[in-house]
Backbone bond lengths (Angstrom), bond angles and torsions (degrees), N, CA, C in turn:
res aa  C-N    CA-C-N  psi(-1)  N-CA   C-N-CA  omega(-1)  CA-C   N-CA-C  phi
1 X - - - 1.462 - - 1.509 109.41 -
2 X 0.925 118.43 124.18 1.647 146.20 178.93 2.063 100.81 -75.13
3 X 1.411 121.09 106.84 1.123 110.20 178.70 1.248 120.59 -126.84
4 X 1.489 135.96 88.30 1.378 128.90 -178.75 1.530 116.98 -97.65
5 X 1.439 95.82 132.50 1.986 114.94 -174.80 1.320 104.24 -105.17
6 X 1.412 127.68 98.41 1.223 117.94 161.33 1.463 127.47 -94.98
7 X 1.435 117.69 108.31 1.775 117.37 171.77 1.266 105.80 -96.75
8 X 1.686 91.29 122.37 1.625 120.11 159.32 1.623 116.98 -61.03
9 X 1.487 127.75 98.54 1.103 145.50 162.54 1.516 120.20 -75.34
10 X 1.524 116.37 155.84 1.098 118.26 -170.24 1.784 116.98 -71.52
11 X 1.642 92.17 -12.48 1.393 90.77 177.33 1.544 113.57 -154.45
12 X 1.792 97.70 84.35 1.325 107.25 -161.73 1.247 143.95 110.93
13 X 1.512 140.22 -161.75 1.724 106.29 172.21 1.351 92.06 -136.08
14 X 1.422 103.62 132.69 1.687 123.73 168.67 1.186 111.02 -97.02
15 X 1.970 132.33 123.67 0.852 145.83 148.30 1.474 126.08 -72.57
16 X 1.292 104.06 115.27 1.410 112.04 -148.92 1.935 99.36 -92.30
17 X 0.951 149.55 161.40 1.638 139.68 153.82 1.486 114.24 -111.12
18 X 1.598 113.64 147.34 1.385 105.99 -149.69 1.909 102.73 -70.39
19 X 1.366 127.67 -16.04 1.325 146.74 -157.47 1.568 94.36 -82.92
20 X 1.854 125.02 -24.33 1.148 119.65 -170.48 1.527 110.69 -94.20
21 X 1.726 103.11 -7.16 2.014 98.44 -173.36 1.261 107.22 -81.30
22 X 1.439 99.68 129.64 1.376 132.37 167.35 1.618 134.16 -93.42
23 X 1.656 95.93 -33.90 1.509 139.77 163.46 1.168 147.56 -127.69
24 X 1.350 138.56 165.65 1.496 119.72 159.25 1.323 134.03 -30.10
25 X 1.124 145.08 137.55 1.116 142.50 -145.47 1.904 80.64 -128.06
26 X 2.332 96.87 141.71 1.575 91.62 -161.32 1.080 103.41 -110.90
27 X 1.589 140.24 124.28 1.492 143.80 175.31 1.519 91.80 67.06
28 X 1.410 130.88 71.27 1.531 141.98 174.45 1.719 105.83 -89.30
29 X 1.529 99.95 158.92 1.322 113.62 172.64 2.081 95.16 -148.31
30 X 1.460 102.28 123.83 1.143 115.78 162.60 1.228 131.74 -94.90
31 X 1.323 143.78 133.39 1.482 126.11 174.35 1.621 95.89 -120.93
32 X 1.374 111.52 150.44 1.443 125.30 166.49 1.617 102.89 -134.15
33 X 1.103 125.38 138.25 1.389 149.78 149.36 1.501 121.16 -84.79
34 X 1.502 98.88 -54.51 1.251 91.99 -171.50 1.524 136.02 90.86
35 X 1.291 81.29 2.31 1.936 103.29 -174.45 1.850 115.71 -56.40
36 X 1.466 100.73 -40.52 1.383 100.44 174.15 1.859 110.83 -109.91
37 X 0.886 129.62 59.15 1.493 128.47 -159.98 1.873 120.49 56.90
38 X 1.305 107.34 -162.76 1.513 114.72 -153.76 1.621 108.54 -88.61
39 X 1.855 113.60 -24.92 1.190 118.84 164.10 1.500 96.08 81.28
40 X 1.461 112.44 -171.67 2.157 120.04 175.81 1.078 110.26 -59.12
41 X 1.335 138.61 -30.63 1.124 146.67 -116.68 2.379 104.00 -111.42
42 X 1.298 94.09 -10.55 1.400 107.76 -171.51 1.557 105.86 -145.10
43 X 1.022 109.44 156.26 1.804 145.78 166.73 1.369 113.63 -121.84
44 X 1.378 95.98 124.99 1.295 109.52 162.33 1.972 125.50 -88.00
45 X 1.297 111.33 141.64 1.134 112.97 176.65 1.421 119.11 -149.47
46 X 1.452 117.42 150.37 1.787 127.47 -167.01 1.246 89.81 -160.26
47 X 1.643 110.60 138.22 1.065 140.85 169.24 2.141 99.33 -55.41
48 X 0.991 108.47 147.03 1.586 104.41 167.98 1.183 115.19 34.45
49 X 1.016 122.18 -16.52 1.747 143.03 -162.75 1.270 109.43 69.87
50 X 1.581 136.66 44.12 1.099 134.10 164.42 1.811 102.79 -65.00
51 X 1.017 126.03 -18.16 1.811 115.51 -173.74 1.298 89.43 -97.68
52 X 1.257 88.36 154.49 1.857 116.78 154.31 1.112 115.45 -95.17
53 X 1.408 132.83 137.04 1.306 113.86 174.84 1.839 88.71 -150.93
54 X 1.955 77.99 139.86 1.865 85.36 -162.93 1.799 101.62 -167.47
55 X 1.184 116.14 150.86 1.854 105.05 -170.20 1.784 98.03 -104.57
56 X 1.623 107.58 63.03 1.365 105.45 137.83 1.210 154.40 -60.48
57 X 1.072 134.94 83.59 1.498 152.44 -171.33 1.846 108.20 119.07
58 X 1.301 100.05 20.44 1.237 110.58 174.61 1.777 103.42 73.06
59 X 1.493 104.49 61.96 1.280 102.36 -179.54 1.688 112.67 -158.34
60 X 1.416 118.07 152.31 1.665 88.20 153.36 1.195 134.95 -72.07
61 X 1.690 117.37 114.68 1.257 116.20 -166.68 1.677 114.09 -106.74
62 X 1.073 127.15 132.34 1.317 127.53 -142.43 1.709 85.55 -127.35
63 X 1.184 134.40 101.68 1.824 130.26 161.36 1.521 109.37 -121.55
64 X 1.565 99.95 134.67 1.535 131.50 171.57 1.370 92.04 -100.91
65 X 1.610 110.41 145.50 1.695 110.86 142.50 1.236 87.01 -114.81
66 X 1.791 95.26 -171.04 1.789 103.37 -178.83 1.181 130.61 -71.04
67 X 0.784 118.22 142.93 1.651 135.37 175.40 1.437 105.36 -121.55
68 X 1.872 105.90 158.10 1.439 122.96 152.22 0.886 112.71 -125.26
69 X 1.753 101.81 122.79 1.413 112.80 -179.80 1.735 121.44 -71.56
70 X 1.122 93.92 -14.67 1.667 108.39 -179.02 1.900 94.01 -59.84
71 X 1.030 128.41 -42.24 1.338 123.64 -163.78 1.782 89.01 -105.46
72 X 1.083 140.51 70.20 1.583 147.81 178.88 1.584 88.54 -129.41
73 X 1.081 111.16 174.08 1.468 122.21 -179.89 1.514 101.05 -105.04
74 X 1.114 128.54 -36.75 1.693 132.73 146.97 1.280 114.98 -120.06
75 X 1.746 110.43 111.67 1.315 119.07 -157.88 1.864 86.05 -84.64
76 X 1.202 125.65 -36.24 1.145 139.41 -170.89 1.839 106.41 -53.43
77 X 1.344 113.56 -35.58 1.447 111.75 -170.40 1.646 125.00 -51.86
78 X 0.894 140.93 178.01 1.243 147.98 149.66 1.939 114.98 -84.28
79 X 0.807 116.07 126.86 1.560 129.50 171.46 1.205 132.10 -118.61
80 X 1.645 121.39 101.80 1.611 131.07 -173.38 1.485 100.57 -125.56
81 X 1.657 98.69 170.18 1.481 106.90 -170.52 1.706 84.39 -172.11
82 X 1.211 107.92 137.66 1.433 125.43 173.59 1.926 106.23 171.32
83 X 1.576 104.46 -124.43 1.366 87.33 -174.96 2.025 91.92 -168.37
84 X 1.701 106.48 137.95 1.318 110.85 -175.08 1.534 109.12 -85.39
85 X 1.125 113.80 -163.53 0.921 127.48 154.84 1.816 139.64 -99.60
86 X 1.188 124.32 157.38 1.267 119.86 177.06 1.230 112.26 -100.27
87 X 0.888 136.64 -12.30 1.472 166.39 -159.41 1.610 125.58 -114.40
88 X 1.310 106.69 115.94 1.472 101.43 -167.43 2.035 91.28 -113.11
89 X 1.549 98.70 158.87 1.783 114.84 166.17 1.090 129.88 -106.19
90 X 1.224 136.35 121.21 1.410 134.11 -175.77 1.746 104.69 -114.90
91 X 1.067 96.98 143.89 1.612 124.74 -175.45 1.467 104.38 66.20
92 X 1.439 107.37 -149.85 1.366 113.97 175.79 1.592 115.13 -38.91
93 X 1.226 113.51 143.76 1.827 112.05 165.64 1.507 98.02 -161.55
94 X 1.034 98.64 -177.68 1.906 128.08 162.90 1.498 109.14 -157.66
95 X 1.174 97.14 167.32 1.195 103.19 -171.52 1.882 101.26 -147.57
96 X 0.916 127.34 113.30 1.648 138.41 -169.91 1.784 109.56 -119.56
97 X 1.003 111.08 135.68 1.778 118.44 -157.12 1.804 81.16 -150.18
98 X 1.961 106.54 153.18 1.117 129.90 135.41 1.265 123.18 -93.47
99 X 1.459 130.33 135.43 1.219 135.77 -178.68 1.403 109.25 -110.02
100 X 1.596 135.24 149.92 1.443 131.38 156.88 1.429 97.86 -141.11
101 X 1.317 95.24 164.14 1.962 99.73 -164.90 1.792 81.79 -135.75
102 X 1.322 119.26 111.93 1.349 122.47 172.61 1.511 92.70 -90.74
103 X 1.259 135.16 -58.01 1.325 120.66 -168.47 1.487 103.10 -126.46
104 X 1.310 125.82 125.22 1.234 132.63 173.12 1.550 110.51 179.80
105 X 1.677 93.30 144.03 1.446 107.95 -171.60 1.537 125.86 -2.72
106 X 1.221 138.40 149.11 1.529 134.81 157.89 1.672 94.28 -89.36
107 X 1.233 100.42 163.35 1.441 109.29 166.95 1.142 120.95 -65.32
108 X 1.303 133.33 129.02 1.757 134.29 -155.18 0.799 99.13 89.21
109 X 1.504 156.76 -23.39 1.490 148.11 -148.62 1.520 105.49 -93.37
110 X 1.552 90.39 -173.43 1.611 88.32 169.54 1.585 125.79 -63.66
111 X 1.573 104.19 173.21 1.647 113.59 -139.68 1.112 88.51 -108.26
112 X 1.710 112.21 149.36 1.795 115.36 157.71 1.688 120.08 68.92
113 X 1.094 123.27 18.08 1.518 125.80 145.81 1.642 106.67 -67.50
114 X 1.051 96.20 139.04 1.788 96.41 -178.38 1.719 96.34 -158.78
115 X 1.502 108.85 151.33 1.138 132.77 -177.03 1.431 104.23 -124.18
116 X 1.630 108.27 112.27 1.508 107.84 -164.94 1.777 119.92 -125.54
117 X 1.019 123.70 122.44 1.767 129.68 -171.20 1.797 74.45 -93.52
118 X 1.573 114.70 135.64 1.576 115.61 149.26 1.375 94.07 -137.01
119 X 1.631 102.39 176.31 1.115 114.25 178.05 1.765 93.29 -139.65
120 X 1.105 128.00 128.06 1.054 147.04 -151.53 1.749 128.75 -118.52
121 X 1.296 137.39 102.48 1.173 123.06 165.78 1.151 131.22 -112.34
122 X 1.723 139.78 -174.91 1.436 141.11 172.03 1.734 97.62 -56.35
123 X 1.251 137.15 -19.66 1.325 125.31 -157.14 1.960 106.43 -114.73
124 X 1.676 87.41 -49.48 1.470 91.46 -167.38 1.836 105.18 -139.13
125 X 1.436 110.26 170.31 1.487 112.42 163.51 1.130 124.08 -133.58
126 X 1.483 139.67 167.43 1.032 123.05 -166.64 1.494 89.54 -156.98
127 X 1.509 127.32 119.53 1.685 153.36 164.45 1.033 115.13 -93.06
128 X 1.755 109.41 148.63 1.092 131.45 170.65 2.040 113.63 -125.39
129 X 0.878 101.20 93.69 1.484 97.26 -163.22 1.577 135.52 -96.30
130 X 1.225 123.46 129.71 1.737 114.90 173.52 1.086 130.94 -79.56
131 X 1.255 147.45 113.91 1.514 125.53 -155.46 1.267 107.72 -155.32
132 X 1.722 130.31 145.36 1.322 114.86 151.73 1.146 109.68 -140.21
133 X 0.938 121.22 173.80 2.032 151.85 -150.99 1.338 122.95 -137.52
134 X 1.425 98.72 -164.96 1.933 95.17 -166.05 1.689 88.88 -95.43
135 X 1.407 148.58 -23.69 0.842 136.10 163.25 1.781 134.47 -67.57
136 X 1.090 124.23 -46.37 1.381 140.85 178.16 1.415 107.12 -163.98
137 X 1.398 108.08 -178.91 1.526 129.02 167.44 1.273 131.56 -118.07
138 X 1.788 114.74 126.70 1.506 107.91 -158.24 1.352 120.33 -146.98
139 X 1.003 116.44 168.78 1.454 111.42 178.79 1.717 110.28 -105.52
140 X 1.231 120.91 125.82 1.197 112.39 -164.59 1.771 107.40 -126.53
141 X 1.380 144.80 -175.71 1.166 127.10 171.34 1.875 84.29 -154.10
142 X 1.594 98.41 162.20 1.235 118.51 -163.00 1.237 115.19 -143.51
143 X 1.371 127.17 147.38 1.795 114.03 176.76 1.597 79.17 -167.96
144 X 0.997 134.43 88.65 1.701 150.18 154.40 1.223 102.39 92.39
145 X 1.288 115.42 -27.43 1.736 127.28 175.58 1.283 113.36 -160.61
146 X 1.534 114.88 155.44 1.258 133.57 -177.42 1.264 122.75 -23.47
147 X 1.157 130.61 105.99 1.953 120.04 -176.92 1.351 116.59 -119.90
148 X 1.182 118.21 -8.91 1.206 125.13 172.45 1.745 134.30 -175.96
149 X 1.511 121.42 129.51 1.239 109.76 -165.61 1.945 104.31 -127.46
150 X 1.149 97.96 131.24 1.636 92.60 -176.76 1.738 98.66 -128.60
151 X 1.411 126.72 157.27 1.494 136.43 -157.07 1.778 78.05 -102.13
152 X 1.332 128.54 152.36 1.291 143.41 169.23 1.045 136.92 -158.38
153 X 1.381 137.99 146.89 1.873 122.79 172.05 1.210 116.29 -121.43
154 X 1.277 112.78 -5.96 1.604 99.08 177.65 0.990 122.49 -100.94
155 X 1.476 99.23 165.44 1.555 123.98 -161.48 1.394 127.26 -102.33
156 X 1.570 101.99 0.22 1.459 107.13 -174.14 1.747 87.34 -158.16
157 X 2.037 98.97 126.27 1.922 94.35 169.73 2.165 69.92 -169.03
158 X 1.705 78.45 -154.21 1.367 101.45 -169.25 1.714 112.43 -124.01
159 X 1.375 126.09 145.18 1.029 140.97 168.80 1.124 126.30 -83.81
160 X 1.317 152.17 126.20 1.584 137.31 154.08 1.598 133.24 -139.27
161 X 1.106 124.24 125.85 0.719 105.57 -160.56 2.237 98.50 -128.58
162 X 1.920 101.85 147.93 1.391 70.84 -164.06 2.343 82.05 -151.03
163 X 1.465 83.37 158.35 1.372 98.89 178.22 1.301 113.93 -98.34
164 X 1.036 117.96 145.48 1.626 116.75 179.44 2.076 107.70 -157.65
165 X 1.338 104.24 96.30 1.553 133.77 -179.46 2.072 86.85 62.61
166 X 0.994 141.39 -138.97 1.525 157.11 -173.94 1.500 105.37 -55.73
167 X 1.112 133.27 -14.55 1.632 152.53 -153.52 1.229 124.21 -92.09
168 X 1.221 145.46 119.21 1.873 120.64 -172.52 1.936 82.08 -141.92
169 X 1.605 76.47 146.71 1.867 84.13 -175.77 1.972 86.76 -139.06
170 X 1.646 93.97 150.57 1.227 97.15 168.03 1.601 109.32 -133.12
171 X 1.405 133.67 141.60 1.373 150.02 164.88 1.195 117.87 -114.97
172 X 1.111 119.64 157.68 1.749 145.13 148.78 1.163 111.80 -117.86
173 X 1.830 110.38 158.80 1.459 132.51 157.40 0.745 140.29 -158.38
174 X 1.234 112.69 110.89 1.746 135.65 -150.81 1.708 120.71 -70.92
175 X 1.929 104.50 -12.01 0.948 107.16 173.61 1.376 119.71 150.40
176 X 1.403 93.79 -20.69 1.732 130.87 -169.18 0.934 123.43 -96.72
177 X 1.878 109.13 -3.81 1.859 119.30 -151.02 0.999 120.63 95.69
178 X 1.105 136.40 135.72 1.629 161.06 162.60 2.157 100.38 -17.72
179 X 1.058 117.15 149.93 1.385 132.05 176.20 1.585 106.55 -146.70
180 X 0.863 120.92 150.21 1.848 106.82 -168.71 1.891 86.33 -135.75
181 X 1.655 71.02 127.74 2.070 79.28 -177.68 1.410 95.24 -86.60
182 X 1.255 147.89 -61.68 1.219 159.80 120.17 1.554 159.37 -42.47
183 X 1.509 115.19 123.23 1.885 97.18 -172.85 1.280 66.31 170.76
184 X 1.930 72.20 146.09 1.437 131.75 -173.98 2.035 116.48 71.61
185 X 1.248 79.59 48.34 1.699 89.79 -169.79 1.798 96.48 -108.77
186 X 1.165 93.04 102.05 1.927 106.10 173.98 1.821 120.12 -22.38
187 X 0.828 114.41 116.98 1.691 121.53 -179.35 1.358 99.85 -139.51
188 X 1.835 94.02 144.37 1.280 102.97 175.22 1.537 122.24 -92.41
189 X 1.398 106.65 -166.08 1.757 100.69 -165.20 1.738 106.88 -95.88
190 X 0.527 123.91 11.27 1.589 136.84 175.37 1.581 105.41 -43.27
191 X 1.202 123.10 144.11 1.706 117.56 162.60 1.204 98.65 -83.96
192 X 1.658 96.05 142.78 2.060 105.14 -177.92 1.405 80.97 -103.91
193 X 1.707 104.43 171.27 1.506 126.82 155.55 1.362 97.48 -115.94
194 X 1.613 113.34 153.37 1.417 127.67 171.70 1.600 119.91 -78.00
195 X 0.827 109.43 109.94 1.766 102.49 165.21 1.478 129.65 -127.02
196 X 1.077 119.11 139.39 1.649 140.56 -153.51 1.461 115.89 -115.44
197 X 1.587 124.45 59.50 1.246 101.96 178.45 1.763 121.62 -136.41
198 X 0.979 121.14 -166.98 1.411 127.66 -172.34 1.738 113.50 -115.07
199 X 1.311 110.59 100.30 1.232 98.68 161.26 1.457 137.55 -135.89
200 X 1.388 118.47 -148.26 2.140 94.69 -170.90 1.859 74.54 -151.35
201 X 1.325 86.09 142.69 1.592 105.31 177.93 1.062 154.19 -70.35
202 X 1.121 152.11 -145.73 2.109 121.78 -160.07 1.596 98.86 -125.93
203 X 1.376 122.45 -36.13 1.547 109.63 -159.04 2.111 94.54 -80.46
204 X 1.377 98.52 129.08 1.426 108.97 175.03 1.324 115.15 -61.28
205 X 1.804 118.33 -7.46 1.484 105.33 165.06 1.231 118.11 -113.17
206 X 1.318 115.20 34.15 1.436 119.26 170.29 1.754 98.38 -141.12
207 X 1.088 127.49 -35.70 1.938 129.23 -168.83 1.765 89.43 -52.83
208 X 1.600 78.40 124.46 1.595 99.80 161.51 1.443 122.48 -24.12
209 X 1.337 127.29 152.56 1.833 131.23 148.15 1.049 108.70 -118.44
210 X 1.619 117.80 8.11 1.567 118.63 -161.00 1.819 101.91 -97.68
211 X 1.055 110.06 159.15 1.758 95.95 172.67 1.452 105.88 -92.83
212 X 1.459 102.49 -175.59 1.511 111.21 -161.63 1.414 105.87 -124.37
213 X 1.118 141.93 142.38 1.850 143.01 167.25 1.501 114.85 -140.37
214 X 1.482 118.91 62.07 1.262 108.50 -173.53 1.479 100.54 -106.76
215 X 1.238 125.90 141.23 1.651 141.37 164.15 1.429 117.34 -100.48
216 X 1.553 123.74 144.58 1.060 128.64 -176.24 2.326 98.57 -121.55
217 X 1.040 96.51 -174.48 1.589 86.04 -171.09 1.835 106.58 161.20
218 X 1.365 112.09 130.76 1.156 123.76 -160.43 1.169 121.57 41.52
219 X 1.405 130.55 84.30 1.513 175.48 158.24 1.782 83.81 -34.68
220 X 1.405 127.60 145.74 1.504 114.58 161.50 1.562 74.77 -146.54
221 X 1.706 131.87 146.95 1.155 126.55 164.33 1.826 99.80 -141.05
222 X 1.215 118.96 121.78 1.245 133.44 -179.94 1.793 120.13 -94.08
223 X 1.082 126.79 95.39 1.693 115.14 172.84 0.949 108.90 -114.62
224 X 1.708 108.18 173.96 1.414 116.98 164.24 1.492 98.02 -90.71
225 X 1.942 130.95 -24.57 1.367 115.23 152.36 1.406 109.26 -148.45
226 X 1.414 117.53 159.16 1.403 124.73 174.02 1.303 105.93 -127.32
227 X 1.465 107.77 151.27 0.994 132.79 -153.26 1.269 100.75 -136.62
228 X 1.702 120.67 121.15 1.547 135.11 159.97 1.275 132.76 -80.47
229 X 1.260 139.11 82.66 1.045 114.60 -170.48 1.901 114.45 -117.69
230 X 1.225 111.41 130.26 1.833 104.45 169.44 1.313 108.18 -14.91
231 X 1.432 119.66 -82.27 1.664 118.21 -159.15 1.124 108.08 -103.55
232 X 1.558 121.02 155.95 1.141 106.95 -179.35 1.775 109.60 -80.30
233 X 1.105 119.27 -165.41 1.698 120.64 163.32 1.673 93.93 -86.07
234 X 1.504 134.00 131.66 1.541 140.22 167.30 1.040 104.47 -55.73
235 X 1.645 125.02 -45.49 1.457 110.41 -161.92 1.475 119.73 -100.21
236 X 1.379 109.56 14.00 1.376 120.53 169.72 1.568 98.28 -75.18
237 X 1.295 135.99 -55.88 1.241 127.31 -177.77 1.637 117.15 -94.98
238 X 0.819 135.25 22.33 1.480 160.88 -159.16 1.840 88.30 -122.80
239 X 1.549 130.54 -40.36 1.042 142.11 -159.47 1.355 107.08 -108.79
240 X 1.471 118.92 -11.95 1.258 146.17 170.94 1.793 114.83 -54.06
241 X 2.072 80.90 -82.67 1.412 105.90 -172.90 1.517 105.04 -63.41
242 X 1.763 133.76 -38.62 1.220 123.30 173.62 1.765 125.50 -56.95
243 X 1.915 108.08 -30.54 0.999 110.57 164.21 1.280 117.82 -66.46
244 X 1.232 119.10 -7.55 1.976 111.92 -169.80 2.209 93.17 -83.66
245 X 1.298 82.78 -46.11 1.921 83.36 -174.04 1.713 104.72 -58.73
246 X 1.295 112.74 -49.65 1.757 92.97 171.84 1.043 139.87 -42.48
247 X 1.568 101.57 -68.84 1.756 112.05 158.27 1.285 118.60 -38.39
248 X 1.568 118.85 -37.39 1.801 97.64 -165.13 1.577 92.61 -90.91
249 X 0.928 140.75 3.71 1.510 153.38 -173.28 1.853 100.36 -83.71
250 X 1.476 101.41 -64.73 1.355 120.23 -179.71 1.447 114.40 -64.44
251 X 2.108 124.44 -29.16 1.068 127.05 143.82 1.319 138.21 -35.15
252 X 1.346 84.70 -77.69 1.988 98.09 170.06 1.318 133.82 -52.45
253 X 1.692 106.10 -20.26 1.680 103.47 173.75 1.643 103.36 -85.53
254 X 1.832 113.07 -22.66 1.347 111.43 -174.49 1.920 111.41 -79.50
255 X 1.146 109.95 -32.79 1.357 104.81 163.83 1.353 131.93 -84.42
256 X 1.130 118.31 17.49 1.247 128.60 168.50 2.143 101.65 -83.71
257 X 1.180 83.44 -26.64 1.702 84.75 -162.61 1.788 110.29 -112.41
258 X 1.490 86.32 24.09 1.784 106.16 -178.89 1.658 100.28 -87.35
259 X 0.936 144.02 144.85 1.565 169.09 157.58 1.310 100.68 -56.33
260 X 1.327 117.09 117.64 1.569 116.07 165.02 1.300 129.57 -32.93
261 X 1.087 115.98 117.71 1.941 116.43 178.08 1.386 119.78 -74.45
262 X 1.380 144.21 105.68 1.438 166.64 162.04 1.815 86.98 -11.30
């Protein structure tokens, strides 16, 4: 993994090395590639360990094969696997990701595979999600509830998602430029961690049997500070995965009552 820290100084730009932080790092910009794996800087995580997670093609590569959830010990759960962060943001940030979906649902297909950029705190979370259903396929964004739903087909764009003073906005771009599913949706001041992963959804009559191959790739993370720390906080992503079962809960009753897509 390829990692450049740039701190904005009062006079000029200091390149900082990760062996020299001592502190928050001030008005930072991170880049990850990912070229040689995830490095200190990430954790990996999979439900049961049904995912793989590994930087094939120089990426985060996130693979499911099939499963039956009928034989799970909670067929009902939600199941992801990708990788957090070690690293938390304070004040302003964004956070900008490439996404590719090698294998995932066709439209009509199976329900609730989703490819998800969050940004995460001790209090709250806030998603940006890929998903499709028995109606179409879409890109949708989330922050405790539904904020935005757009009709889509592609398989490869960018995620971002970004804070600005109390404010959190989320976009995609499919190729064409940025579209913002969401903004100006209240967030608190908490440092988030980033997390990047792939998962398939909780109700046993809709959760995937299909496998999953989504990659993530060139990470861009913008603050006013970042923060290194050894461990992460548990219940920042502990607060994560419980937010993924609400939302897809609060999803699934809302697409049930979605209008057929042309």
């Amino acid at each position: 993994m390829t990692l450049a820290i740039h701190a904005t100084a009062k006079r000029g730009i200091a390149i900082v090395a990760l062996t020299c932080i001592a502190a928050p790092l001030q008005a930072a910009t991170m880049t990850f590639d990912f070229n040689t794996g995830f490095g200190p800087l990430f954790q990996t995580t999979s439900t049961d360990n049904l995912f793989t997670v590994d930087n094939a093609a120089g990426s985060v590569h996130i693979f499911k094969g099939i499963d039956n959830p009928a034989l799970r010990p909670n067929p009902n759960e939600f199941i992801s696997g990708g990788v957090n962060s070690l690293f938390t943001l304070g004040g302003d940030f964004s956070a900008t990701v490439d996404f590719s979906l090698a294998t995932f649902a066709p439209a009509g297909g199976e329900k609730l595979n989703e490819s998800v950029l969050s940004v995460a705190s001790p209090t709250e979370s806030a998603l940006v999600l890929r998903f499709t259903h028995n109606v179409g396929q879409f890109v949708e964004g989330f922050k405790g509830a539904p904020l935005g739903l757009t009709p889509e087909t592609a398989t490869t764009g960018k995620y971002r998602l970004e804070r600005t003073g109390s404010f959190l906005a989320g976009s995609y771009d499919d190729g064409g430029g940025f579209t913002t599913l969401f903004s100006s949706i209240p967030i608190g001041t908490d440092p988030f961690g980033v997390t990047l992963l792939a998962v398939q959804g909780a109700n046993i009559g809709e959760r995937s049997g299909t496998a999953l191959d989504i990659s993530f790739d060139n990470l861009v993370v913008v603050a006013d500070s970042i923060n290194i720390a050894a461990v992460p906080e548990p219940s920042t992503y502990a607060l994560m995965l419980a937010g993924l079962g609400l939302v897809g809960y609060a999803a699934s009753r809302r697409r049930k009552a979605l209008p057929a897509v042309a």
